[in-house]
DRENDO-1510 file (C-alpha; in Angstrom, 1 decimal, always signed):
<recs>
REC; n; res; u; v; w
REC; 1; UNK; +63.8; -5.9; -22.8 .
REC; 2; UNK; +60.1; -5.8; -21.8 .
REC; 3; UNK; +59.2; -5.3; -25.3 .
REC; 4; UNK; +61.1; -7.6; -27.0 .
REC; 5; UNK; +60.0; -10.4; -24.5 .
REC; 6; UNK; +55.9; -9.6; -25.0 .
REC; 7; UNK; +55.9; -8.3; -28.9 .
REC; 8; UNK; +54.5; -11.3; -31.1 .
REC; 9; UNK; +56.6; -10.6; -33.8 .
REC; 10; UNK; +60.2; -10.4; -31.7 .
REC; 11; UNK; +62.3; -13.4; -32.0 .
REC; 12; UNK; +63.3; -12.7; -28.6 .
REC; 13; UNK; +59.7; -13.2; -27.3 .
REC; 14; UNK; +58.4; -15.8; -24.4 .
REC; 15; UNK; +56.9; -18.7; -25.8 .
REC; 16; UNK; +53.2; -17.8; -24.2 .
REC; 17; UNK; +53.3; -14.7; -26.4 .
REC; 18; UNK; +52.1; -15.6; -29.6 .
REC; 19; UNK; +49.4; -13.3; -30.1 .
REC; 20; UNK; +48.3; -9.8; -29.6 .
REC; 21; UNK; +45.5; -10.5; -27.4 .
REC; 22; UNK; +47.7; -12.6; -24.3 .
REC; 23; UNK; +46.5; -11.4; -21.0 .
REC; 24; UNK; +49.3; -10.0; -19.4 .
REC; 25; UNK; +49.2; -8.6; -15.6 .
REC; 26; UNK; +52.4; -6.6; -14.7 .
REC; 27; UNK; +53.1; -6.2; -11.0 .
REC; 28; UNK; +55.8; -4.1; -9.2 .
REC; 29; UNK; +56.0; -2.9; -5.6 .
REC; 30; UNK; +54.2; +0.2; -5.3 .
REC; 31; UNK; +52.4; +0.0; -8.8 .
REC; 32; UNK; +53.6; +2.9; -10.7 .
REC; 33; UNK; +56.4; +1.2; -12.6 .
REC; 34; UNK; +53.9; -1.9; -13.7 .
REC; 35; UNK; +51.2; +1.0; -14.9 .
REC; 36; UNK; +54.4; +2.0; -17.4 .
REC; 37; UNK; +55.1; -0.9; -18.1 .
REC; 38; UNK; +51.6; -2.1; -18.8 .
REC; 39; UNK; +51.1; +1.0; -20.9 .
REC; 40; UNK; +54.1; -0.1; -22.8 .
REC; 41; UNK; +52.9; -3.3; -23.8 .
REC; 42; UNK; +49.6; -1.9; -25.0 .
REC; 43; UNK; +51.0; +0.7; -27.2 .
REC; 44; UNK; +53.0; -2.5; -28.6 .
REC; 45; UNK; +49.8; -3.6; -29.3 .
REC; 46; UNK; +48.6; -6.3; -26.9 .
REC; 47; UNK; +45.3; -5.7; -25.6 .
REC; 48; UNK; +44.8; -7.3; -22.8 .
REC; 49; UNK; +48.2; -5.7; -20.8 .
REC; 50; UNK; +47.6; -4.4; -17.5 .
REC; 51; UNK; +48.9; -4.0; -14.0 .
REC; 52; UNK; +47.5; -4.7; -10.1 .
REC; 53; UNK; +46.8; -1.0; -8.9 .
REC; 54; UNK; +48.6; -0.3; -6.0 .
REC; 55; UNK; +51.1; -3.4; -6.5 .
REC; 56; UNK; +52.6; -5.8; -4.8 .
REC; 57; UNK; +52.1; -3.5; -1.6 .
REC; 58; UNK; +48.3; -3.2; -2.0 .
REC; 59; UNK; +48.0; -6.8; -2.4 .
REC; 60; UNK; +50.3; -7.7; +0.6 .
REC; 61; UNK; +47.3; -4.9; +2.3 .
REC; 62; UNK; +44.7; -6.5; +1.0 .
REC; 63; UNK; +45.4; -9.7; +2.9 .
REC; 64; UNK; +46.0; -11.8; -0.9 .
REC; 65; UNK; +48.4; -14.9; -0.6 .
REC; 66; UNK; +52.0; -14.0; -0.8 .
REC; 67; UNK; +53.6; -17.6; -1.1 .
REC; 68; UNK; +53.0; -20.8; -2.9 .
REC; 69; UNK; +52.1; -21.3; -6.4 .
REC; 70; UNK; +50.2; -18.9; -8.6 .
REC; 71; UNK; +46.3; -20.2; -10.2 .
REC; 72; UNK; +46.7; -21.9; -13.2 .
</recs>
């Protein structure tokens, strides 16, 4: 499903994805799935795919914001 949602040329793909060079950050708990993942995506061809090392857990460590809204 990953796939179809972030390859350009799917017509099953999220609107932002309209080109090969989106910026796309994958995050899971621990960070091994979202490294997959992220690996995925590039092998699909977008360059810009990657995950947070470490995931969500790291972050959470790391003292980052856990609620509210994402940056624009």
């Amino acid at each position: 499903m990953l796939e179809w949602r972030f390859d350009p040329c799917s017509d099953a793909r999220l609107p932002e994805v309209a080109r090969y060079d989106v910026e796309a950050i994958i995050v899971c708990q621990e960070g091994y799935t979202s490294s997959l993942a992220a690996d995925s995506l590039r092998e699909l061809g977008l360059t810009q795919a990657g995950d947070l090392d470490g995931g969500f857990a790291a972050w959470r460590a790391h003292g980052q914001p856990t609620t509210g809204s994402p940056p624009a």
